[in-house]
TORKOL-4160 file (C-alpha; in steps of 0.2 Angstrom, whole numbers, padded with zeros to 4 digits, m for minus):
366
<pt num="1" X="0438" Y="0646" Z="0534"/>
<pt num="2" X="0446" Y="0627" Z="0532"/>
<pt num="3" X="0466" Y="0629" Z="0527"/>
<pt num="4" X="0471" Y="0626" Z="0511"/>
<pt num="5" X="0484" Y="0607" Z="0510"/>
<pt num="6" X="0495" Y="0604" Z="0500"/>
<pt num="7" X="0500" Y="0584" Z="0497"/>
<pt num="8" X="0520" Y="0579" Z="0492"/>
<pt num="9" X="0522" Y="0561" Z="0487"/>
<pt num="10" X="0511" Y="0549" Z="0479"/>
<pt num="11" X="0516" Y="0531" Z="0481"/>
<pt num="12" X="0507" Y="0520" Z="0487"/>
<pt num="13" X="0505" Y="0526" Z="0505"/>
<pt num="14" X="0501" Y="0545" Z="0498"/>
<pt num="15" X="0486" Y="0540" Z="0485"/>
<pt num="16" X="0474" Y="0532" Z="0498"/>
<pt num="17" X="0477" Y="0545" Z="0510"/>
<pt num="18" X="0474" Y="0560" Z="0499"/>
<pt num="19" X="0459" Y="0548" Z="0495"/>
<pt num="20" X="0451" Y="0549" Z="0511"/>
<pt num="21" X="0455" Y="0567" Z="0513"/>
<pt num="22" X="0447" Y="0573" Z="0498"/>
<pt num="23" X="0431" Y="0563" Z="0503"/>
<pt num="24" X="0432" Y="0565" Z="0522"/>
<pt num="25" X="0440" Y="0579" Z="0525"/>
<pt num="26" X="0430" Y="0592" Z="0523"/>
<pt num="27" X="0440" Y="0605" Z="0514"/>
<pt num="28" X="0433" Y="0619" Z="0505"/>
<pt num="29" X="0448" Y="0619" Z="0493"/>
<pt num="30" X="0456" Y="0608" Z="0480"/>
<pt num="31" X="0467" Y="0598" Z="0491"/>
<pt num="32" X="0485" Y="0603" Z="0482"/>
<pt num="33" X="0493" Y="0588" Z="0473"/>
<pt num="34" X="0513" Y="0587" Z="0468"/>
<pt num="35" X="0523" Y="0571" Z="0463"/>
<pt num="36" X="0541" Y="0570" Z="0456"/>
<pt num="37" X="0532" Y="0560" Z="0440"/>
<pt num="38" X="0517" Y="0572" Z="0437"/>
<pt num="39" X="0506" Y="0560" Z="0429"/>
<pt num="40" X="0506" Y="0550" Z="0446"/>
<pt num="41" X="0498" Y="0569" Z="0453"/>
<pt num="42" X="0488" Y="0567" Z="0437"/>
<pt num="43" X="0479" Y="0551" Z="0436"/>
<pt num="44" X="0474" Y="0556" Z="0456"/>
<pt num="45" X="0467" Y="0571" Z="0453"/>
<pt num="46" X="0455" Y="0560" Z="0437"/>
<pt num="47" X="0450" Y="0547" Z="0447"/>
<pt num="48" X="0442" Y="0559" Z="0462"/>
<pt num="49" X="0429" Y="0571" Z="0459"/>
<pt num="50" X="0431" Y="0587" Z="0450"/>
<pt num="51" X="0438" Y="0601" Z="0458"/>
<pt num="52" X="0442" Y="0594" Z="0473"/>
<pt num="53" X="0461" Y="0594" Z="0467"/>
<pt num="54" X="0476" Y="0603" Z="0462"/>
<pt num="55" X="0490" Y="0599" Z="0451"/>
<pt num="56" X="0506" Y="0609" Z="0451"/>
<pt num="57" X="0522" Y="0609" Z="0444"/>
<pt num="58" X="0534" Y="0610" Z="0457"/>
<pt num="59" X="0533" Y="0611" Z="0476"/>
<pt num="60" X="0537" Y="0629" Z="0474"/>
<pt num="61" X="0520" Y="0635" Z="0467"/>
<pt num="62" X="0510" Y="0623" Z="0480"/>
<pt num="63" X="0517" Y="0629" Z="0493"/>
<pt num="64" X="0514" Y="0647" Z="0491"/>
<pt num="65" X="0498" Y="0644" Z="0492"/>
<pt num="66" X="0498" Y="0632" Z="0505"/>
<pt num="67" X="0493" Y="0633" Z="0525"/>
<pt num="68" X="0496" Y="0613" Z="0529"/>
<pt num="69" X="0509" Y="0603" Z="0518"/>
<pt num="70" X="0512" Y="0587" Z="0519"/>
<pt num="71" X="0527" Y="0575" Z="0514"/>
<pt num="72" X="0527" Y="0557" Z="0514"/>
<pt num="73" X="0540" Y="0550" Z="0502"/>
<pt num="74" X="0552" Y="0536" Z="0501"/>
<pt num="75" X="0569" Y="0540" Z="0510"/>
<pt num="76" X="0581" Y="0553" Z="0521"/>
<pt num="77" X="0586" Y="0560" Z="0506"/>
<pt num="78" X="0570" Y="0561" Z="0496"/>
<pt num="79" X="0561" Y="0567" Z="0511"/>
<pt num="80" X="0576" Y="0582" Z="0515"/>
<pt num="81" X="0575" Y="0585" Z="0493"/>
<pt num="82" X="0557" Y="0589" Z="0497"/>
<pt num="83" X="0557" Y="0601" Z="0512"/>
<pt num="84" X="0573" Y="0611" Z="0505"/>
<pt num="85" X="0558" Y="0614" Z="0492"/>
<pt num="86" X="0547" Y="0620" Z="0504"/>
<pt num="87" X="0560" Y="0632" Z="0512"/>
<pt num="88" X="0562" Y="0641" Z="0500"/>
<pt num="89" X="0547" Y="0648" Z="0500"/>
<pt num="90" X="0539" Y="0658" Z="0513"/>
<pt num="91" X="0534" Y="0647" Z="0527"/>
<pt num="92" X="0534" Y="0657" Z="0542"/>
<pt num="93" X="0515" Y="0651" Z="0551"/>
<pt num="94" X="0513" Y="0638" Z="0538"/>
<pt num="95" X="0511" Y="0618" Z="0548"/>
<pt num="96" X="0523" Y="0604" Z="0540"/>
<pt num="97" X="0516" Y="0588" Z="0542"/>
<pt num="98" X="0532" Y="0575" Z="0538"/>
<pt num="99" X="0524" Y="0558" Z="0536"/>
<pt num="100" X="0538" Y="0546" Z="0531"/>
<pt num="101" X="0548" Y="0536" Z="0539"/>
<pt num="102" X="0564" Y="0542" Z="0540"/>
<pt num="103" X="0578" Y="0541" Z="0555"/>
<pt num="104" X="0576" Y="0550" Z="0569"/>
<pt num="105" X="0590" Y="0560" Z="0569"/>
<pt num="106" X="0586" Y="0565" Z="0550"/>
<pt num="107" X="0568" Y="0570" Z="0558"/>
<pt num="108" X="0576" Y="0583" Z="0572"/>
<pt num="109" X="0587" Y="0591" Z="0561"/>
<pt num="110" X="0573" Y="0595" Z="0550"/>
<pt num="111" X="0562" Y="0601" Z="0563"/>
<pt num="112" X="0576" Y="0613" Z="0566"/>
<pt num="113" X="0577" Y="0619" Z="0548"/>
<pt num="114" X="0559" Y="0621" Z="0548"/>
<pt num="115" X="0558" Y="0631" Z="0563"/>
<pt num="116" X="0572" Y="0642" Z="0557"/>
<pt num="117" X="0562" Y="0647" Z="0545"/>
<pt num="118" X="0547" Y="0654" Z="0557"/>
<pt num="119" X="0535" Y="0640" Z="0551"/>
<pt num="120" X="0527" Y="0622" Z="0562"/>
<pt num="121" X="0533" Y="0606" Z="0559"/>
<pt num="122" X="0527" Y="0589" Z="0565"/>
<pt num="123" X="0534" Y="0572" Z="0565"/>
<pt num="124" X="0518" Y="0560" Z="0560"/>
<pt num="125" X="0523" Y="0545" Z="0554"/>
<pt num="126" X="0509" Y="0532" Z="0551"/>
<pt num="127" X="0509" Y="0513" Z="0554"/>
<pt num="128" X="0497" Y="0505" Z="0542"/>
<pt num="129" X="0499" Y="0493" Z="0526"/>
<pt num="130" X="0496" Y="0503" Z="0507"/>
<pt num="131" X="0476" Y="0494" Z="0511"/>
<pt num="132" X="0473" Y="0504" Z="0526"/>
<pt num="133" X="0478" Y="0520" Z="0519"/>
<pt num="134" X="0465" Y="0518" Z="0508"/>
<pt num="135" X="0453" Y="0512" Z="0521"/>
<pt num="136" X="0457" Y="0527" Z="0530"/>
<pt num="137" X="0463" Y="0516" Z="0545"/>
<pt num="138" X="0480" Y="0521" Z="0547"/>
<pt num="139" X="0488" Y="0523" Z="0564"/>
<pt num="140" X="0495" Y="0542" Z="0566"/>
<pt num="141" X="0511" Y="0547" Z="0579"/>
<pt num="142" X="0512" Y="0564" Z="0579"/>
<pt num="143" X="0525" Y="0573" Z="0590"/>
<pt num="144" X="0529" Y="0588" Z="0593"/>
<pt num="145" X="0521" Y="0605" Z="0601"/>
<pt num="146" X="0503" Y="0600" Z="0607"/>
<pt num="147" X="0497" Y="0617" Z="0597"/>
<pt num="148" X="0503" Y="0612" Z="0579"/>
<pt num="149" X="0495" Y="0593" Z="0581"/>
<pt num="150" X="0478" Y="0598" Z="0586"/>
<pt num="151" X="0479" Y="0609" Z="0568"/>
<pt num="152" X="0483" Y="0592" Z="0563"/>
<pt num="153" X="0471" Y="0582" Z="0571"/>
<pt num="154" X="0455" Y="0587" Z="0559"/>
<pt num="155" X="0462" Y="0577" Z="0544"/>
<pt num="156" X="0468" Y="0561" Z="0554"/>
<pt num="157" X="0456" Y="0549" Z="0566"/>
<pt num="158" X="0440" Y="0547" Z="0553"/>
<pt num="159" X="0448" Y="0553" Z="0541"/>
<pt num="160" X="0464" Y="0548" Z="0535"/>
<pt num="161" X="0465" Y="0536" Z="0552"/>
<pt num="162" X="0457" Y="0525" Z="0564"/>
<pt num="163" X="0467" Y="0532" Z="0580"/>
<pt num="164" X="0483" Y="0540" Z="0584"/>
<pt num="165" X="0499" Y="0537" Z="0595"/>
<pt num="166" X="0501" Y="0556" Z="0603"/>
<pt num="167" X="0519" Y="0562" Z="0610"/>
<pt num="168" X="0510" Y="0582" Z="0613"/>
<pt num="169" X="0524" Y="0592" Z="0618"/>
<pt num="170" X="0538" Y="0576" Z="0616"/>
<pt num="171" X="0551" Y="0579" Z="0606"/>
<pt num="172" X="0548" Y="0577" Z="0585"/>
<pt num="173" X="0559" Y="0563" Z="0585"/>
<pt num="174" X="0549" Y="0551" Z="0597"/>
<pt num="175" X="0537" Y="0548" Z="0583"/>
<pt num="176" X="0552" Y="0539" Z="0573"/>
<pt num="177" X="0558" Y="0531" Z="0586"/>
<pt num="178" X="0541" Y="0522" Z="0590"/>
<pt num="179" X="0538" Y="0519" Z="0572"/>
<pt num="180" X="0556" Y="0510" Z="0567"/>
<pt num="181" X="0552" Y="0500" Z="0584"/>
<pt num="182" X="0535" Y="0495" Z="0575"/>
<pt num="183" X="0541" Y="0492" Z="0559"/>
<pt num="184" X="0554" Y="0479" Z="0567"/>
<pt num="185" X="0540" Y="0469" Z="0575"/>
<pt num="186" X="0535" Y="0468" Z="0557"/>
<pt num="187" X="0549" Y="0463" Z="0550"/>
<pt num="188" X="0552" Y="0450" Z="0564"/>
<pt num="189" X="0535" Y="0444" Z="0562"/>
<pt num="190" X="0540" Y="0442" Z="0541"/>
<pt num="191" X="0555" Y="0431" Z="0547"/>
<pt num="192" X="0546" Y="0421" Z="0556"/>
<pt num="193" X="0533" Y="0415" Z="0545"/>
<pt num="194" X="0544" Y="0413" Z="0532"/>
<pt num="195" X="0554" Y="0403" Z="0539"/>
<pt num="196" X="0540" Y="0393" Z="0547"/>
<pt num="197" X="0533" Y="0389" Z="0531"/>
<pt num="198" X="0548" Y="0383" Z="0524"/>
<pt num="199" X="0552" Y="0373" Z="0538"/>
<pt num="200" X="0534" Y="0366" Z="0538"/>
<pt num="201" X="0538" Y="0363" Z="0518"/>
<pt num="202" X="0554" Y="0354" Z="0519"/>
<pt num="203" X="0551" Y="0341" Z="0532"/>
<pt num="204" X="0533" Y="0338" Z="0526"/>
<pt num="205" X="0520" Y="0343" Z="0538"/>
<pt num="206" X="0515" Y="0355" Z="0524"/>
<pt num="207" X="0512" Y="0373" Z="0520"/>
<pt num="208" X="0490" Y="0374" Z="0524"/>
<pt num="209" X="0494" Y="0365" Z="0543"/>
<pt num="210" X="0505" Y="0377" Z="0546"/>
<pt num="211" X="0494" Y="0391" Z="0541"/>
<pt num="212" X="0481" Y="0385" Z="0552"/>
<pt num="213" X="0491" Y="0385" Z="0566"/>
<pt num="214" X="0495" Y="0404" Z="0561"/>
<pt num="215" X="0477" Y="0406" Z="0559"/>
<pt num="216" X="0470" Y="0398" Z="0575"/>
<pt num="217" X="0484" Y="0405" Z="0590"/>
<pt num="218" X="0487" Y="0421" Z="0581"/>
<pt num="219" X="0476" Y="0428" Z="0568"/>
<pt num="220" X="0477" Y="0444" Z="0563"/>
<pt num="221" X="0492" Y="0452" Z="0554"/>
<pt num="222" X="0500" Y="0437" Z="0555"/>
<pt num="223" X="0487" Y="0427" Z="0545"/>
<pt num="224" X="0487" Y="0442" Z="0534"/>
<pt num="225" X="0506" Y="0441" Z="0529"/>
<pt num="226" X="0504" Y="0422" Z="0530"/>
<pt num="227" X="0490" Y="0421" Z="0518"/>
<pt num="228" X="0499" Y="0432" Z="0505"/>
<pt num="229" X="0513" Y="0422" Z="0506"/>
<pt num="230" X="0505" Y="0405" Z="0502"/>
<pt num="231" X="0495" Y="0410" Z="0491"/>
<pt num="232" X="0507" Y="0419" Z="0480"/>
<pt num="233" X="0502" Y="0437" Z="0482"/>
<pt num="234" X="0518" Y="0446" Z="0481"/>
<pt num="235" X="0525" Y="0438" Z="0465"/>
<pt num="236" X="0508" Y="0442" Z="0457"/>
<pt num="237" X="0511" Y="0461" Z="0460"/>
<pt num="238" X="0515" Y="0473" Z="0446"/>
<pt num="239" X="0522" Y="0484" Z="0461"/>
<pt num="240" X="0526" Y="0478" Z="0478"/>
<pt num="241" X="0517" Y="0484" Z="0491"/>
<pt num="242" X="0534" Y="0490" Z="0501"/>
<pt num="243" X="0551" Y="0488" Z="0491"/>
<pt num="244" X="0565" Y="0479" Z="0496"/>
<pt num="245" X="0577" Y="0495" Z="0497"/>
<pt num="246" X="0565" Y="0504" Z="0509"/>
<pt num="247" X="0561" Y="0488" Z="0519"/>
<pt num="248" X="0580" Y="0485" Z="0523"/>
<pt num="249" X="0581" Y="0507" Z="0523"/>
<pt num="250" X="0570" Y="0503" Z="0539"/>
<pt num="251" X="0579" Y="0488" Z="0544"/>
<pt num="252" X="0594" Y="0499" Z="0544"/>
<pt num="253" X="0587" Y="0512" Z="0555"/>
<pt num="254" X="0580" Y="0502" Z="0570"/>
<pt num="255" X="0598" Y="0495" Z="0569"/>
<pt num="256" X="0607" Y="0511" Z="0570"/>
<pt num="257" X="0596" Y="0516" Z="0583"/>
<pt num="258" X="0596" Y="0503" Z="0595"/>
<pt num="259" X="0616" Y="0502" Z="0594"/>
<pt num="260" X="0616" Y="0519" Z="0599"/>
<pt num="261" X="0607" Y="0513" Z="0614"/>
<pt num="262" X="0619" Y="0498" Z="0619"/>
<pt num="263" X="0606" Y="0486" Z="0611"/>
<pt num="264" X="0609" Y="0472" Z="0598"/>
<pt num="265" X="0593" Y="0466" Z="0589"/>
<pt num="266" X="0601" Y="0450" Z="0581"/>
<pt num="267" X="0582" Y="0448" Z="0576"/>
<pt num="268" X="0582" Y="0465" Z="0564"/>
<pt num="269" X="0600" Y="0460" Z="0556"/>
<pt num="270" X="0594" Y="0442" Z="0550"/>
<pt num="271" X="0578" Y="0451" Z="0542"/>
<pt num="272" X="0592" Y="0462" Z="0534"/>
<pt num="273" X="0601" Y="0448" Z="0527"/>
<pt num="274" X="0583" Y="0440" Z="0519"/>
<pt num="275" X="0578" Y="0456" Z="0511"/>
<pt num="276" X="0595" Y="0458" Z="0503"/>
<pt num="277" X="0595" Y="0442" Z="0495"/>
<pt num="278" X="0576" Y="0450" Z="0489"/>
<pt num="279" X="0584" Y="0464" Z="0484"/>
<pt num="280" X="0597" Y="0453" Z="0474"/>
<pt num="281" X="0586" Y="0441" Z="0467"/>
<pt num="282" X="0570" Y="0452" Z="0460"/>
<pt num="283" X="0579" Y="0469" Z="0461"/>
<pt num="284" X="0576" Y="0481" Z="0477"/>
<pt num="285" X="0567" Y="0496" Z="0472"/>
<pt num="286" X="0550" Y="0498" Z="0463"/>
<pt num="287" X="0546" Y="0498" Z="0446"/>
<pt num="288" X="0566" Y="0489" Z="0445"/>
<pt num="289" X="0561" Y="0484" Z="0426"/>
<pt num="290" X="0557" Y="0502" Z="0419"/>
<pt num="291" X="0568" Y="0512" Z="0434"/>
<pt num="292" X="0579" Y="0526" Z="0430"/>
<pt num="293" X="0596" Y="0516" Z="0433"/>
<pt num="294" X="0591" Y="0503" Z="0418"/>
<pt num="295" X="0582" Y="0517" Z="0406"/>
<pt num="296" X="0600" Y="0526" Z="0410"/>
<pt num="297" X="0610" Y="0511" Z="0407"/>
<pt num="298" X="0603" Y="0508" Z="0389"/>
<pt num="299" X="0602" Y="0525" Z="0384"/>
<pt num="300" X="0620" Y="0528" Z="0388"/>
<pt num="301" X="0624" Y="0512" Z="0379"/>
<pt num="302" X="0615" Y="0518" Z="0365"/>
<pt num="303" X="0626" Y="0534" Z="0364"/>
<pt num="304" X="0641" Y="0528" Z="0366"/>
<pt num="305" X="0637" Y="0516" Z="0350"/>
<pt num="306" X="0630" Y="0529" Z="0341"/>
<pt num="307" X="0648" Y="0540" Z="0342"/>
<pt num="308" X="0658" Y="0525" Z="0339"/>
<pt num="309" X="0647" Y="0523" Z="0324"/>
<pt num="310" X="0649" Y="0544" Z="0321"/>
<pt num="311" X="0670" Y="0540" Z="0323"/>
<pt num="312" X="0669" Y="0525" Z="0311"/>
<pt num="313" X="0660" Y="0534" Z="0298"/>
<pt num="314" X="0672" Y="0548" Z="0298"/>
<pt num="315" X="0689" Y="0540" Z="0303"/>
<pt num="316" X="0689" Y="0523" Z="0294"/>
<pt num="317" X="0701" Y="0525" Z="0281"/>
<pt num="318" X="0701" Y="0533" Z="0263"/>
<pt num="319" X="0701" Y="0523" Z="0247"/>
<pt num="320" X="0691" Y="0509" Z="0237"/>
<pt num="321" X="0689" Y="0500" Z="0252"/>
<pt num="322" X="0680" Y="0514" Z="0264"/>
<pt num="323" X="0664" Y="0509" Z="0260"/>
<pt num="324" X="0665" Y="0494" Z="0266"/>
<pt num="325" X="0676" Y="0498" Z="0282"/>
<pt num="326" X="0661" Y="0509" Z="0284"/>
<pt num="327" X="0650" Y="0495" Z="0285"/>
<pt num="328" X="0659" Y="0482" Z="0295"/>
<pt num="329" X="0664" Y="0493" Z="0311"/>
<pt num="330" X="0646" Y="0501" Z="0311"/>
<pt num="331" X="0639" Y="0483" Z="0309"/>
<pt num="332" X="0648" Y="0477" Z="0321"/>
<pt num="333" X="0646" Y="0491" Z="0334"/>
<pt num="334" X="0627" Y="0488" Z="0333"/>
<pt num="335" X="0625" Y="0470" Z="0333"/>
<pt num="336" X="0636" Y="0472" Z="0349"/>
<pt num="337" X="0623" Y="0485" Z="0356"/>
<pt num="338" X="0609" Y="0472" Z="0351"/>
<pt num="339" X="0617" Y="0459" Z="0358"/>
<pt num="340" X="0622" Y="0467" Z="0377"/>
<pt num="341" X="0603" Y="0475" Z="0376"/>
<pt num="342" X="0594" Y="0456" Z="0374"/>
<pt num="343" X="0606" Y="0449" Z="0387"/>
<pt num="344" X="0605" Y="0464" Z="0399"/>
<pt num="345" X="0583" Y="0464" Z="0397"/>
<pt num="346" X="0584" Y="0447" Z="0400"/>
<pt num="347" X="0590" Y="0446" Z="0417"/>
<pt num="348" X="0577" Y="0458" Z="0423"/>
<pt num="349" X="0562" Y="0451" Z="0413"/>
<pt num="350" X="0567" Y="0434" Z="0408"/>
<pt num="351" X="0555" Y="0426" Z="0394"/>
<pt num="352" X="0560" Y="0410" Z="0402"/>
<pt num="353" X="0564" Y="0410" Z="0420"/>
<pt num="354" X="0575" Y="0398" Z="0426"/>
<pt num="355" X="0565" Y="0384" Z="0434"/>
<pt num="356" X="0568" Y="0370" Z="0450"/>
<pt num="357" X="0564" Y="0354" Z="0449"/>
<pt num="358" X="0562" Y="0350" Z="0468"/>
<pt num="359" X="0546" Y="0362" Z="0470"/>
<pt num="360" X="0532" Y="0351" Z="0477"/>
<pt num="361" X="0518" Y="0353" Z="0461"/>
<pt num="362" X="0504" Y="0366" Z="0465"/>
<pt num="363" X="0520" Y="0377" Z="0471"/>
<pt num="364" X="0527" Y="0382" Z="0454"/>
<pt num="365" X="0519" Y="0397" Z="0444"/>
<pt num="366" X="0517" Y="0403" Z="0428"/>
């Protein structure tokens, strides 16, 4: 009998793989679905056939019924939020499969808590754009005891993945290791371009020669990430593909590790200082316009107006003239509100965005 999975974390990474595992995977049960938004765990489960998932409410109740559980979320701490989850269930003989990339020292002392707790754990990160999870051609490193991956190994090559990186019997935090190295070719290779393509801009060789040179002695990822730039990919994008934060979360990482090591990639700190002025310039996370720091900002705005509002109501002094003291402060209070709200949506959804007059035409967008 196929175990029963269980799926933690559906960005954009988690969607196409719970995609091809549904469809490829050959499970005899729902595939078990949990998101921290549960309409994200939602609209999964509609667009794939019925009955083939699960939603639940919390991470408690999946994992209950769960023999496989996998994570693949954001960051450390959202990754250590979702497996203090998990233990406190019962775990003993259940596999965790942790996905995200995380750092390695993070990754070992998880395996330890896991295994505390009389249950597998496996460190299988995945290298692979949000397009080749839903391809199913990720790239899967799995580490840790050879036992666990090969319960692992049914859902990953043809089915989630085109091939796999093994560390069998290596320590759980090999996998991260190789997988921050990997991300900071990527970064690297981002730099690169970007500067190229500038430079290629500014003394006037052009943008198009330069991606043909890209094209013709690279190809590949490197005309992929080139052709997204010059053709204006990312602005276009409700969502990013990768945010800012968890791009320089990464950057961060390899950096930590390496100095541990006695190596200084000067290479991974100028891509840190590029994706900071991103993270400045269009804000760092996803969904930055509707994210939980600006919803919170306006609604504590709005409650503290509403009790100076409350006080001016009830304070403002007695007599023939209360009525209009009433007024004015409460006027005043909200056309305040209304003023800060207008300016404080602006600067993260201008109507007009501030335009340069330098930009070569065919450059600028709408």
């Amino acid at each position: 009998m196929a175990p029963q999975l269980m799926w933690i974390g559906l960005g954009n990474m988690g969607r196409g793989m719970c995609k091809n595992l549904v469809e490829k995977g050959n499970l005899d049960k729902p595939l078990i679905l949990y998101n921290r938004t549960k309409q994200r765990s939602e609209d999964l489960a509609a667009s794939l056939p019925a009955g083939k998932t699960e939603v639940v409410d919390s991470i408690e109740e999946g994992v209950k019924k769960a023999d496989i559980i996998f994570t693949i979320v954001s960051n450390d701490a959202a990754v250590k939020e979702a497996i203090d989850s998990i233990l406190q269930s019962d775990v003993k003989g259940k596999l965790i499969v942790e996905c995200s990339t995380i750092h390695p020292d993070t990754t070992k002392q998880l395996a330890e808590d896991v295994l505390a707790k009389g249950a597998e754990f496996i460190a299988s990160p995945v290298f692979g754009a949000p397009a080749a999870a839903n391809a199913g051609l990720l790239i899967f490193v799995p580490a840790g005891p050879k036992k666990s991956i090969d319960r692992l190994r049914p859902y990953t090559t043809g089915v989630m993945g085109r091939a796999e990186i093994p560390f069998d019997d290596k320590p759980y935090e090999s996998s991260l290791k190789l997988k921050l190295l990997g991300n900071s070719f990527i970064l690297n290779m981002v730099t690169i371009l970007g500067e190229g393509l500038t430079l290629g801009e500014q003394v006037g060789v052009g943008v198009e020669p330069v991606k043909q040179f890209v094209d013709i002695l690279f190809g590949g990822v490197y005309s992929a990430y080139a052709e997204r730039m010059t053709k204006g990919t990312y602005w276009q994008m409700d969502e990013p593909l990768f945010s800012a934060d968890n791009a320089r979360k990464d950057a961060g990482h390899v950096i930590s590790m390496a100095k541990a090591a006695g190596v200084d990639l000067k290479l991974a700190k100028q891509s840190d200082e590029y994706l900071k002025v991103v993270a400045d310039h269009a804000g760092g996370a996803k969904e930055t316009l509707l994210g939980s720091t600006v919803l919170y900002s306006v609604f504590i705005g709005l409650v503290i107006v509403a009790a100076m509002c409350v006080a001016a109501w009830f304070l403002s002094p007695k007599g023939e003239n209360q009525t209009t003291w009433r007024s004015s402060l409460i006027i005043a209070f909200v056309s305040c509100y209304l003023m800060w709200f207008v300016t404080f949506m602006a600067q993260l959804h201008p109507l007009i965005e501030p335009r340069r007059s330098d930009i070569k035409e065919g450059f600028q967008h709408e």
